[in-house]
N, C-alpha and C positions, 0 to 999 in steps of 0.2 A: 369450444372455449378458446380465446385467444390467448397465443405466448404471449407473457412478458419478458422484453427484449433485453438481453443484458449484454453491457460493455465490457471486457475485462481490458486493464491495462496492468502488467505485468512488466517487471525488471528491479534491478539491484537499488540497493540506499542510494541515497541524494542524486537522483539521477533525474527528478523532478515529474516523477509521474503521480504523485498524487496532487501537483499545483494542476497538471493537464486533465486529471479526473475532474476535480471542482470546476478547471474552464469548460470541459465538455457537457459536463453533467446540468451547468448553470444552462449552455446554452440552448440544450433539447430537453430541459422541465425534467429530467429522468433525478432520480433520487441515489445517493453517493454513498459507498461504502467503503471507508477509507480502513482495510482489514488491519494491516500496521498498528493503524492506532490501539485495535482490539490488543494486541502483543504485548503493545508498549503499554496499556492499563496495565497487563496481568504483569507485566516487568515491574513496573512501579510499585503496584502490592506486592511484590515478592521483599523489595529492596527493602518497602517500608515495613516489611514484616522481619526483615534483618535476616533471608536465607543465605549464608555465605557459599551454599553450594546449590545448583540445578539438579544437574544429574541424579545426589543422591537424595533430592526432593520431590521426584516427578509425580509422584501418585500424588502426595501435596497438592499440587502446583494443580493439577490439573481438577482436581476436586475446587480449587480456587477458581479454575477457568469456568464452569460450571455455576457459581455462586455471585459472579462479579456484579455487581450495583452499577453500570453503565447507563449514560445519556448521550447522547447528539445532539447540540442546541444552533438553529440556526441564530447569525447576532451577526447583522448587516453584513451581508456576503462572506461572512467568515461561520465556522465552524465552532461554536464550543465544546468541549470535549470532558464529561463530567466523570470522576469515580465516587463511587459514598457521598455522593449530591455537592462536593468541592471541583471546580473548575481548574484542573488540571492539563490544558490545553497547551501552556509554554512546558511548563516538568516534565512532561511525557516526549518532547523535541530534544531533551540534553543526550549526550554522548552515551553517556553510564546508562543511563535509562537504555538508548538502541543498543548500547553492546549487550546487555543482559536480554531485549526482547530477540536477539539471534539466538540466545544460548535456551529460553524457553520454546521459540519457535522447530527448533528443532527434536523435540517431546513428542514421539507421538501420539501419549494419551493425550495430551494437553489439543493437537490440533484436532484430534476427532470430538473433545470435549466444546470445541471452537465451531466443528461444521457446520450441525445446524442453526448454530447462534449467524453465522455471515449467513447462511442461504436464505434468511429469513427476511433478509434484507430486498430480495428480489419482492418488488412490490409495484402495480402500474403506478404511470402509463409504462415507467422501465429502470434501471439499473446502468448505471457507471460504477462498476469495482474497479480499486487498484489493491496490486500486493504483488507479491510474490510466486504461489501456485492459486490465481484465480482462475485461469484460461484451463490449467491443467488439472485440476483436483478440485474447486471448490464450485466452478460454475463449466463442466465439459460442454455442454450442448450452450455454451453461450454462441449469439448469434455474429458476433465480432469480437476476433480477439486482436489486439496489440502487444509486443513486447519494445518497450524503449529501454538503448540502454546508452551507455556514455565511455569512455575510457575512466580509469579509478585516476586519473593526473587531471582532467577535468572536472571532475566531481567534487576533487579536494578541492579546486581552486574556485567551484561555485559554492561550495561548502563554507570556503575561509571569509570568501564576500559575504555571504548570508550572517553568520556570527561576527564577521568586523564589523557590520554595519547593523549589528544590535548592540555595538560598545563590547562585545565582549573579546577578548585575549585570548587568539589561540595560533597551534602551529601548527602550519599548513605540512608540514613531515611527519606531525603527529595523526594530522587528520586522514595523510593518506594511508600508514600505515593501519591504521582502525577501519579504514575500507577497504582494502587489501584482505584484511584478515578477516570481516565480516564477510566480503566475496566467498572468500575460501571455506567458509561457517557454511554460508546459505545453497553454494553449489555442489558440494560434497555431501552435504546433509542424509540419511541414509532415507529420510523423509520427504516425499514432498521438496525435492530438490528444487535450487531455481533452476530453471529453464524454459524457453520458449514452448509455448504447444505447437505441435504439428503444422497448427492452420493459421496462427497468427503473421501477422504482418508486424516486420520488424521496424523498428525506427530508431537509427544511430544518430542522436543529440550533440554530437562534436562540435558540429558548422550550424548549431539550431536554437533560435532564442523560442522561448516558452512560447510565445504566439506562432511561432511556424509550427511548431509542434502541434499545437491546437487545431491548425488550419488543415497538416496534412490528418490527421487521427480525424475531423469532420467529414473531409472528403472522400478517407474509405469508409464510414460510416453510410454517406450518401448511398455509394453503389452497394452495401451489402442491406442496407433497410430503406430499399427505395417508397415503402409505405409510410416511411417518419417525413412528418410534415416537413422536410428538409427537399430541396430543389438537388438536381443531381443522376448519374445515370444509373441501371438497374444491373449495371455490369461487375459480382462481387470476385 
């Protein structure tokens, strides 16, 4: 029986690797698992369920991770992102929303309530995950892993362009501080810490607009699945 082949890409908030998942993923037909998003529903039902605490809700929370009413709708090259059959696609992008999906993410009953909900996603012809421990915990024997990541004074500053240029108000000292402190949330974590796997291939986003990113993540792609209708050498 043949593998299906999975991509993992791996690294910290706004550091733009779930835009490179959707480019990669678009371009080799492989079907997208953007696991974040999974967090950010269960953040959402929490917030709209009014938990003013994590920690002392986790068996909660996780019995919710378990029960959540989720969709993925393709809608002209974009993604819709459904809870309770409402298209919650921008609310699950605000701020409050990603500080709360760190503070759930770091539950451990909650991520093993999570596993086989992402693993189920591996389906042919193949797989593009991004997140945070995809390469390391939720897909090991993936066949290509990547970790991109950014400096957090970059991220703020492609962060403030992203939300200036949807009209909204915000500050860039505020924003870097909230990644700063989510860094420190998601690498410390006593769970499923971030961190690169062993075997991935790193890619520093400093000096790199979204399409070079794209271009280098296809071209290791080539040499580690030299059977994907992709041109390229066999050298991983």
């Amino acid at each position: 029986m043949a593998v299906i082949p999975v991509i993992t890409i791996d690294g910290p908030s706004a550091v733009g690797k779930g835009t490179a998942a959707r480019l990669v993923a678009a371009e080799l037909g492989f079907h997208l698992l953007d696991s974040g998003a999974l967090y950010r529903l269960l953040a959402l039902k929490t917030l709209r369920l009014g938990m003013p605490q994590v920690a002392a809700n986790a068996a909660q929370i996780a019995s919710l991770a378990e029960q959540l009413d989720i969709a993925f709708e393709a809608d002209d090259g974009n993604t819709r992102v459904l809870l309770d059959g409402e298209d919650v696609s921008a609310e699950i992008r605000t701020e409050a929303v990603g500080a709360r999906a760190s503070e759930v993410a770091a539950l451990a009953d909650v991520r093993a309530a999570l596993l086989d909900l992402q693993r189920g996603f591996r389906r042919a012809p193949g797989l593009v995950a991004d997140g945070r421990d995809m390469g390391t915990v939720v897909f090991p024997d993936a066949q290509v892993k990547l970790f991109i990541d950014a400096s957090a004074a970059v991220r703020a500053r492609r962060r403030h362009k992203e939300l200036s240029d949807k009209g909204k108000n915000v500050n860039i000292a505020s924003l870097l501080r909230e990644i700063n402190e989510r860094d420190d949330r998601d690498r410390n974590r006593k769970v499923a810490p971030l961190r690169p796997a062993a075997d991935a291939l790193l890619i520093n986003t400093d000096e790199l607009g979204i399409h070079q990113v794209k271009s280098q993540i296809i071209d290791h792609i080539r040499q580690c699945l030299p059977d994907q209708p992709l041109p390229g050498s066999t050298d991983c």
